[in-house]
N, C-alpha and C positions, 0 to 999 in steps of 0.2 A: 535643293538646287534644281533649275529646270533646264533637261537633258535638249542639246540644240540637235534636233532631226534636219540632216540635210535632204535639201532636194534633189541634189544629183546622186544618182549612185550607179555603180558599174552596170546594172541593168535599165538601167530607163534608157528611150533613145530620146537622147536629145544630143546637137550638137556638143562636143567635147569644147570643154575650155580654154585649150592651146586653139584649136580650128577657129572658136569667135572669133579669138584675140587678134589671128592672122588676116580675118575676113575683114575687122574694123579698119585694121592698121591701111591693107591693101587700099580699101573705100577711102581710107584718108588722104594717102597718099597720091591715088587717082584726082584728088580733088585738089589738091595743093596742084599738083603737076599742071591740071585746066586751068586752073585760075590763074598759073605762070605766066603764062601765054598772052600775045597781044593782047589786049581788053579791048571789045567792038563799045557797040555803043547800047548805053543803059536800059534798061526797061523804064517804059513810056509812063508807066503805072508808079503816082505818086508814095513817096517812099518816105516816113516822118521819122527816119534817122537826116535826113537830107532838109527837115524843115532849120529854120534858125532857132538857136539856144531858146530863146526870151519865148518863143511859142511853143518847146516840144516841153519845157517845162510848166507851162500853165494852158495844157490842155484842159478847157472849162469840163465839168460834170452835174449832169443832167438827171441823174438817179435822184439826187438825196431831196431835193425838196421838187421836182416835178416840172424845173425850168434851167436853164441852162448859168452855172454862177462859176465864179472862180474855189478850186478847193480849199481855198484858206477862209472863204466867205459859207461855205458849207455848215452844217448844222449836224455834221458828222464828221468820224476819220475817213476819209475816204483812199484810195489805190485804185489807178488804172495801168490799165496791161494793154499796148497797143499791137496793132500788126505787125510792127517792126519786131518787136521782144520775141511775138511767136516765133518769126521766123530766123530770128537770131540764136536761140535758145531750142528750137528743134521743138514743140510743144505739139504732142498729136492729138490731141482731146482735152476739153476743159476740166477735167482731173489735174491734167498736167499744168494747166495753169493757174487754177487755184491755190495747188501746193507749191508754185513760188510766191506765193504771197503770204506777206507778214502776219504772224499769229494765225496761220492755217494749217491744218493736216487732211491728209487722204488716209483711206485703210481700204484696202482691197479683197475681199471672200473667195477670188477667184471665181464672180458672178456681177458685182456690182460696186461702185465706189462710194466711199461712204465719207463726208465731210466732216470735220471736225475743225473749229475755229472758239478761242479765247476759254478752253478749258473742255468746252463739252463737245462728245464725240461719240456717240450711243453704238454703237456695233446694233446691226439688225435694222437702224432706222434707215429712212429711205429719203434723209437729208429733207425734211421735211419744215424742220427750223429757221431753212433758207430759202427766200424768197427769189424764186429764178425768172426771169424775164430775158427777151428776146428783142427786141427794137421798145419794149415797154408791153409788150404784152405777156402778160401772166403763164407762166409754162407748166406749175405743179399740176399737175392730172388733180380731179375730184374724186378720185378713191383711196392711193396714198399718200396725196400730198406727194409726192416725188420729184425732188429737184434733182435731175438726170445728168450728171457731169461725165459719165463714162463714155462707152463705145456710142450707148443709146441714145445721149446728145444729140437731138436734131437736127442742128447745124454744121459743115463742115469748117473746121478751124479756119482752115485758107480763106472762107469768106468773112471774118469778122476782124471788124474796123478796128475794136478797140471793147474791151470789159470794164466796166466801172462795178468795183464792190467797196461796199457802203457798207461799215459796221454799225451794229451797234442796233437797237427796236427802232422800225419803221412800221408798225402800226395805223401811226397818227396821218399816215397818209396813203397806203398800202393795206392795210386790213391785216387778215388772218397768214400765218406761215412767217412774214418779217420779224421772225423773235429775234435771230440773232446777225441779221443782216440783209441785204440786198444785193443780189448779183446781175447785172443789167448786161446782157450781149448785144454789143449792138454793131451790126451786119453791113457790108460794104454797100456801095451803092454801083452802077451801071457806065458812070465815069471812072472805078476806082480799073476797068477792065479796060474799056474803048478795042473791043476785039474777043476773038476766041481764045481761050487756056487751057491745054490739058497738062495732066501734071499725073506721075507714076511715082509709087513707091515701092522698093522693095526690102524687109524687112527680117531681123529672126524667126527664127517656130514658124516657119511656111508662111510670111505674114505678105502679102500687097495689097494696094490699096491704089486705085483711079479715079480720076477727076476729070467731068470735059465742062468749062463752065463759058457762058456767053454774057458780055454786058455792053450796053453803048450807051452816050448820052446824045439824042436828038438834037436839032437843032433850035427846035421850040424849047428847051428845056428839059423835056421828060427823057426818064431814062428806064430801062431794062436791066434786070440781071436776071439769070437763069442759070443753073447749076446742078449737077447729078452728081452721085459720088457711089462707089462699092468698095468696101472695105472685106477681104477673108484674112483669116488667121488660124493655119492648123494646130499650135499652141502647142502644148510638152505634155510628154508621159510624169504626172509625178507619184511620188511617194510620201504615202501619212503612214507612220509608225500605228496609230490608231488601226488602221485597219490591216495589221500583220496577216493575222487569220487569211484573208482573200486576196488572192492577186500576189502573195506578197508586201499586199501594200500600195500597189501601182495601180493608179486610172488612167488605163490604155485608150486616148484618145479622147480624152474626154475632157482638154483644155478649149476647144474650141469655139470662135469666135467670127461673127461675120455682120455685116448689113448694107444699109443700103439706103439712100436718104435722097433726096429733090429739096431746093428752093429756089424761090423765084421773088423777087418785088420789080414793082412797077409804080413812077413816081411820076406825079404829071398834074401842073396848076394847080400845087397846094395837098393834094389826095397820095398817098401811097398806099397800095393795095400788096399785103406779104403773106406768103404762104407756102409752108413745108411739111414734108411727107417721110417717114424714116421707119424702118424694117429691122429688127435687130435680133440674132439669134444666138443663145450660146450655152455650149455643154456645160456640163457644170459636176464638177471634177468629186465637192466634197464630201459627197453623199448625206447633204446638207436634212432638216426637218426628217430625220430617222427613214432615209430613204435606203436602199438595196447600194450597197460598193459597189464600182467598178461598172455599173448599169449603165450600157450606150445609150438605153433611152431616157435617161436623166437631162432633159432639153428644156429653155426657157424663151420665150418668144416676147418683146417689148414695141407695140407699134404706137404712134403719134403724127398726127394730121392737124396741123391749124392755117387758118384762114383769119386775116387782120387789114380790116381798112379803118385810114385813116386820116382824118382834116385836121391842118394844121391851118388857118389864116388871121389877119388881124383886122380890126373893128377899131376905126379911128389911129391914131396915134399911141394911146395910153394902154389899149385893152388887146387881148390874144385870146383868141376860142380855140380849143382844141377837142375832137370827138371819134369816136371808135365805136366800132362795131365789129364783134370777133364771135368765131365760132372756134369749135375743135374735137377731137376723138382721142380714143384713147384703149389701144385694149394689151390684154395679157394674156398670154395662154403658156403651163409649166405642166411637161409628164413629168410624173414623180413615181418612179419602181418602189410600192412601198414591200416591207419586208414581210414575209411569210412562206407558205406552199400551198400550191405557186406563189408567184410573186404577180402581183395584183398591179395593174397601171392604172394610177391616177390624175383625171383632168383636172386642174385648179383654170379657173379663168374668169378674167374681170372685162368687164367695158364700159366705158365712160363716153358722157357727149355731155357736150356744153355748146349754150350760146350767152352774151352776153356785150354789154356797152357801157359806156363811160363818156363823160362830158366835162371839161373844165373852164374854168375862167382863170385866165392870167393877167392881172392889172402893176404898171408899172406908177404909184401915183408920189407926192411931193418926198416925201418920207416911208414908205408903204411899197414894199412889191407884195402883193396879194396871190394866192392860189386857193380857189373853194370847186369841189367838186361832188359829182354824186357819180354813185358804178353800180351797177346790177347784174347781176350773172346767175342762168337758171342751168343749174346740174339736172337734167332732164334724163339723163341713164347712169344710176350706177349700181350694177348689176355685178354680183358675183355668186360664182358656181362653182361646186365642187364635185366630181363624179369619178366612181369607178368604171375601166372603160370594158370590162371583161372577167366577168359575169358584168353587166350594168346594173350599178345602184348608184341612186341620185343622196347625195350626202351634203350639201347646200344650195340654195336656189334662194338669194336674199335680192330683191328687185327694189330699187328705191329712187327718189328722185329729191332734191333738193334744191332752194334757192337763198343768196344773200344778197343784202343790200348794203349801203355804204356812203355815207354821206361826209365831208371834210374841208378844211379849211387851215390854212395856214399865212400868217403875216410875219414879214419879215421888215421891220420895224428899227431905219438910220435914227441913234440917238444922237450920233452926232461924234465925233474928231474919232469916227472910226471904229464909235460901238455899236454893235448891232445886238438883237434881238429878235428870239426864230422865236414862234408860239405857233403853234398847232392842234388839232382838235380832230379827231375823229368817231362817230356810231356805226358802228355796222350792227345788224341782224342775222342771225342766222337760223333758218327754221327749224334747225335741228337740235343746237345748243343754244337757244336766245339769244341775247345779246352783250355787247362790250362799247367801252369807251376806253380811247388812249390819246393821253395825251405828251405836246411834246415842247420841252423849251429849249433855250438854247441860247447862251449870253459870249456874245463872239465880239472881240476888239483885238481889233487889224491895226495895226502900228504901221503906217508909212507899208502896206503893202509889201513887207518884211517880215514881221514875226504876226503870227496871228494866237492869242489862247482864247483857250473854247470850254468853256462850263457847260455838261452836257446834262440833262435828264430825260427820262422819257419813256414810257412803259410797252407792252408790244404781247398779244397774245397767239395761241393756236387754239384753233377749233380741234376736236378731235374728228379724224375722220372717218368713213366708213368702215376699212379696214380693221381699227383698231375699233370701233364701235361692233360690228357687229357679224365679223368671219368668225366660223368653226371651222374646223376640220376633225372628226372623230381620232382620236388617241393622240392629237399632236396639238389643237389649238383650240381658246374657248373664244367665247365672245364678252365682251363690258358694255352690256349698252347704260349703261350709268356713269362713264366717264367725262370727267368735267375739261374744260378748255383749262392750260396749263398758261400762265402768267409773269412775262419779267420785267422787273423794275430793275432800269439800269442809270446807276450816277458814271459820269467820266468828263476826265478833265483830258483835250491835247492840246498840244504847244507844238506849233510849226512853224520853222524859221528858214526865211528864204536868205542870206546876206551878199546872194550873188545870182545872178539869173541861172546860173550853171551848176550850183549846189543848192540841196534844201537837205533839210534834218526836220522831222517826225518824232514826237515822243507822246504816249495817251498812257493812263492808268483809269483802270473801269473796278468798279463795284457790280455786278449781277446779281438778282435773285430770285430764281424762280419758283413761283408756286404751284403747287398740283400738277405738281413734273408728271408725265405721260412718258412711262417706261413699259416696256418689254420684261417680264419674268417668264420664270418656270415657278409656276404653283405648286408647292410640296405637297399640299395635300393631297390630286392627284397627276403630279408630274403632267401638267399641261402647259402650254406657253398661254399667256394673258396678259393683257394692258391696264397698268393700273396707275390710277393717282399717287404717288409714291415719294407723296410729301414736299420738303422743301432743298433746292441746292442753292449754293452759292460758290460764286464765282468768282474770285479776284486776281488780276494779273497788273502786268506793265508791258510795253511794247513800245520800241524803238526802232526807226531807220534814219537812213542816212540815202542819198542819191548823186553822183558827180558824172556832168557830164564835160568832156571838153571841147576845143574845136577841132581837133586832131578827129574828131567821131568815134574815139574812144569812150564808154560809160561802165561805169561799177554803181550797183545797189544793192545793198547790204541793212538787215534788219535782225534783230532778235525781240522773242517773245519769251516772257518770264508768268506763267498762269497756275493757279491751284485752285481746283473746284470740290468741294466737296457735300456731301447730304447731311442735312442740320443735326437730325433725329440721332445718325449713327455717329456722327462726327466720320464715318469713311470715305477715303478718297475715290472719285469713279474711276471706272475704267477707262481704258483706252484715253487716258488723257493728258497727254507730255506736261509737266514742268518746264521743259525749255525746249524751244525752237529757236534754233539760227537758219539764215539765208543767206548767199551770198551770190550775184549776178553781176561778173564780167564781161565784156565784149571790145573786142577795139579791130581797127583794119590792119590790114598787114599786106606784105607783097603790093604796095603801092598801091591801094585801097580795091586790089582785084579780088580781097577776099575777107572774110570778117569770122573774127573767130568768137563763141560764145559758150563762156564756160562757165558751170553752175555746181555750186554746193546746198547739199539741206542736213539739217542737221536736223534728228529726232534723239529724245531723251528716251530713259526708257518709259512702259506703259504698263499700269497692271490690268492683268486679266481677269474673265469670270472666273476661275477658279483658285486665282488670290495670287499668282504667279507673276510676274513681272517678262513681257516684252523688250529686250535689251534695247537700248538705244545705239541708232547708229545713224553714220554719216557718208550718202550716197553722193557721187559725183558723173553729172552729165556734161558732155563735150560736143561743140556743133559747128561744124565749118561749113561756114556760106559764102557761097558765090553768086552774083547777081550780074558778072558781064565774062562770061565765057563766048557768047555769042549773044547778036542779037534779040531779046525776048525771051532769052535761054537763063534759066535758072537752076541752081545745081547744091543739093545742100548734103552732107554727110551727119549723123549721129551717132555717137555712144552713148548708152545708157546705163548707167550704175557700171563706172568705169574699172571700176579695179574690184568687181565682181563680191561686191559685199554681200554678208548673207545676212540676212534678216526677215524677222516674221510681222505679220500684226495680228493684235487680236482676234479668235472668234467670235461671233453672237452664240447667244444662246438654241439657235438652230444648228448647230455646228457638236458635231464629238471634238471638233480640235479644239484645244485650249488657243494652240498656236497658228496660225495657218503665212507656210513661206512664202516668199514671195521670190521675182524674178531676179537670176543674175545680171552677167552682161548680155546685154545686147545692141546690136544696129541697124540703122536707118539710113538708106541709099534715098535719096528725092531729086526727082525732075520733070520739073515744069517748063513748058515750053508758051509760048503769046505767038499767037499769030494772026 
């Protein structure tokens, strides 16, 4: 039986559970009460709860083949999450929004969020299996791969339009990291503002967060956005039974959480030029990689700087050129109190820089939309180091540089009364691990623009990368530079059916199977952590939703995922990997449309752990009252978060003494933004 260590207990301080409860209720009630009130007049800033049925339901998607189509004409499953959802749903970072969405999970270390979608969900990985993009530009850094959905997200949520993620291998047009999907942010523009915006939070665990952002659009056309943001969070005292011996138990201070980010784009005759800047700092509670308890200098620092310009124009009639040229940085810096007499501080720290371009062709021709491109990107620093800072001993210094290349094409090919076929082809190179080929089909018939079924295959790899290639750390970590790129071949069939402009229904069942899985161990033979080829898994699930909107501006969406993944060799189930996922997302107006309430359920099965233990399954419930006409330009939203204060854990990695590691009760979210 595995024993449930609470988080709270008579000695930690953190707010008491009667006080949240009172603090939520109050915030709610303040917020009903405003929204009472005469309602002025709207904010200027277009709102796609306010579009008509027939277009907020067939917002096109631009991720899955590289050009803008209907999602029923897609060559994936695809789900978008627009501005309106954020802000109806309370969403404070792209963690929070992935995990409403169908057949996805989050798992948090009390350091960084970790993704998990359609069975696999590695604890310790650095979501590397997902390909993260920003307006279409590549965000995984070139050391770990790291698709950043946490605090360290470079973007602020309030600035983005809308997310498209696209399951399933994108490879065949995307290269390396698209194993098990595609997550596209894509970033408001200069008109979505027309004016100044600041906007305050105040939050549980010492938490607020500011925002001053500027956007216009010109009257030639172009436009501006510019935007800052700082985020602090003094976070909770907690308790791991693990470390009884020290403290009790308690790391005093040491949930802490802060940063700080810039973006800006500028769009003008065809060019957009973006670029963002983000600083992120946080203690780190679990005395994680065999570090000293309760150590205040257990600090982790995550920064990211890119720069992206981009031509979009078209060439006659039939053809569209599109080209890019992007740079960007990347570094890491983590003290780590390792353990002895004294206790010894250690620097780990990475840095990364890239430049790189990309050129496409888009042809619309009789029967034929065409997509052929080439991309090149030269990793010119990835450099990591490891050092003791006192006595000084230099204990890694690995300098390296790399480059890939990538050439692709894709037709999409009217057979006629409504069948289509996707066919795709991608080579990339990579100077480190050679090269790959993946390709991609895709037999799609659309029925009267009503029901679509979709026959999917299509393969999709990862490079491995430096990280996992080739960091040491003496007594805690080795290196594999022999590891090969991991490989999945995935079949799946969806069926989406529209039979009203105002309802659609989703259903996909997928086959996965990946080869020369790239896992994280502990080496028994000398208890080291190492990255190894670790054979074959597979993957197989079903996943369903359902969408209704009406004209009342009321909407519910609701999905369940049914997935079991397991390794061929052992016949055993992985970790951290639910069997069942439900979702359920309501919202409607109320109080004569002065205010809109948005209430969310997620349901997690349970999960087994590394040490063979089971993570109980539970079912957390968020609640968000939004107001958008208290005053003019004035906006006012309320949240609870894990409303009726559930307790639950997720998995450790194998960096972790916890098997278990808790997670947060209730808490709330005060916000106010103001336009002027």
């Amino acid at each position: 039986m595995v024993r449930r260590f609470k988080l709270k207990e008579p000695h930690i301080t953190e707010e008491p559970a009667l006080m949240r409860m009172i603090i939520c209720i109050a915030l709610t009630l303040a917020l009903a009460r405003l929204a009472a009130a005469e309602p002025n007049e709207p904010s200027a800033q277009a709102d796609l709860t306010q579009l008509p049925i027939e277009e907020l339901m067939n917002i096109k998607v631009s991720t899955a083949s590289k050009f803008p189509q209907k999602t029923m004409e897609a060559p994936s499953s695809v789900t978008i999450i627009t501005a309106a959802n954020i802000k109806t749903y309370g969403y404070r970072t792209l963690a929070d929004i992935v995990r409403s969405v169908r057949g996805m999970s989050v798992t948090y270390d009390r350091n960084y969020d970790y993704l998990g979608t359609r069975g696999l969900g590695r604890t310790g990985d650095y979501n590397s299996r997902m390909l993260l993009l920003v307006d279409g530009y590549r965000l995984n850094d070139p050391i770990y791969d790291t698709a950043a959905i946490g605090t360290e997200f470079p973007v602020d949520v309030d600035l983005i339009d809308k997310v498209e993620i696209v399951r399933g291998p994108g490879s065949s047009i995307y290269g390396s990291n698209a194993v098990l999907g595609v997550i596209n942010v894509i970033t408001k523009h200069g008109k979505n503002f027309n004016g100044t915006e600041a906007s305050g939070e105040l939050a549980s665990f010492g938490t607020d967060k500011e925002r001053l952002s500027y956007g216009h659009q010109y009257e030639n056309g172009a436009g501006l956005l510019l935007s800052a943001s700082r985020y602090r969070s003094l976070g909770q005292d907690l308790y791991f039974p693990e470390f009884n011996a020290i403290n009790n138990g308690i790391a005093h201070n040491l949930d802490s959480d802060r940063y700080r980010n810039f973006f800006g784009k500028l769009n003008v005759a065809g060019f957009t030029l973006t670029s963002g800047y983000s600083n992120r700092g946080k203690a780190v509670p679990t005395a994680s990689f065999g570090t000293v308890f309760n150590d205040p200098n257990f600090l982790v620092s995550d920064g990211a700087s890119f720069m992206n310009l981009d031509y979009y124009g078209e060439v006659g009639q039939r053809w569209d050129v599109s080209a890019n040229l992007f740079q960007g940085r990347y570094f890491y810096d983590g003290i780590y109190p390792n353990t002895g007499a004294p206790v010894t501080l250690n620097h780990d720290q990475s840095r990364g820089a890239w430049w790189g371009t990309e050129a496409k062709l888009i042809g619309r021709l009789e029967k034929h939309r065409v997509v052929a491109g080439v991309e090149y990107q030269n990793n010119y620093r990835q450099d990591q180091s490891n050092f003791n800072v006192a006595p000084y001993a230099l204990l890694l210094d690995d300098r390296r540089s790399s480059k890939r290349e990538g050439v692709y094409a894709q037709d999409e090919i009217t057979l006629g009364n409504g069948l289509l076929l996707n066919a795709g082809l991608r080579y990339d190179q990579y100077s480190i691990v050679g090269s790959a080929t993946n390709p991609r089909l895709g037999l799609i018939w659309n029925i009267a623009d009503v029901t679509a079924f979709k026959l999917l295959y299509g393969t999709a790899f990862r490079a491995p990368n430096v990280y996992e290639l080739y960091y040491t750390s003496p007594g805690t970590q080795k290196a594999n530079p022999d590891l090969r790129p991991e490989k999945i071949t995935s079949y799946e069939f969806v069926i989406e059916h529209q039979p009203w402009q105002n309802f659609r229904i989703t259903a996909d069942a997928y086959d996965n199977t990946i080869n020369d899985n790239i896992n994280q161990i502990t080496d028994p033979a000398d208890n080291l952590l190492v990255f190894v080829n670790s054979g074959k898994v597979v993957a197989r699930g079903v996943e369903v939703g359902a969408e209704r909107l009406w004209d009342s501006g009321a909407q519910l969406r609701t999905n369940y995922a049914g997935q079991i993944s397991r390794d061929v060799s052992s016949g055993v189930e992985l970790i951290n990997s639910p069997r069942h996922l439900a979702k359920l997302n309501a919202s409607m107006p109320v109080l004569g449309n002065a205010l809109r309430t948005g209430l969310e359920l997620q349901y997690t099965s349970r999960r087994k752990t590394l040490a063979g233990a089971f993570a109980a399954g539970h079912l957390l419930t968020n609640l968000t009252l939004l107001s958008e006409k208290i005053a003019k330009g004035m906006e006012l939203s309320a949240s609870v978060y894990n409303l009726f204060d559930k307790r639950y854990a997720d998995p450790g990695g194998p960096e972790h003494v916890q098997d278990l590691i808790w997670q947060d009760g209730r808490s709330c979210r005060l916000k106010l933004s103001y336009r002027f």
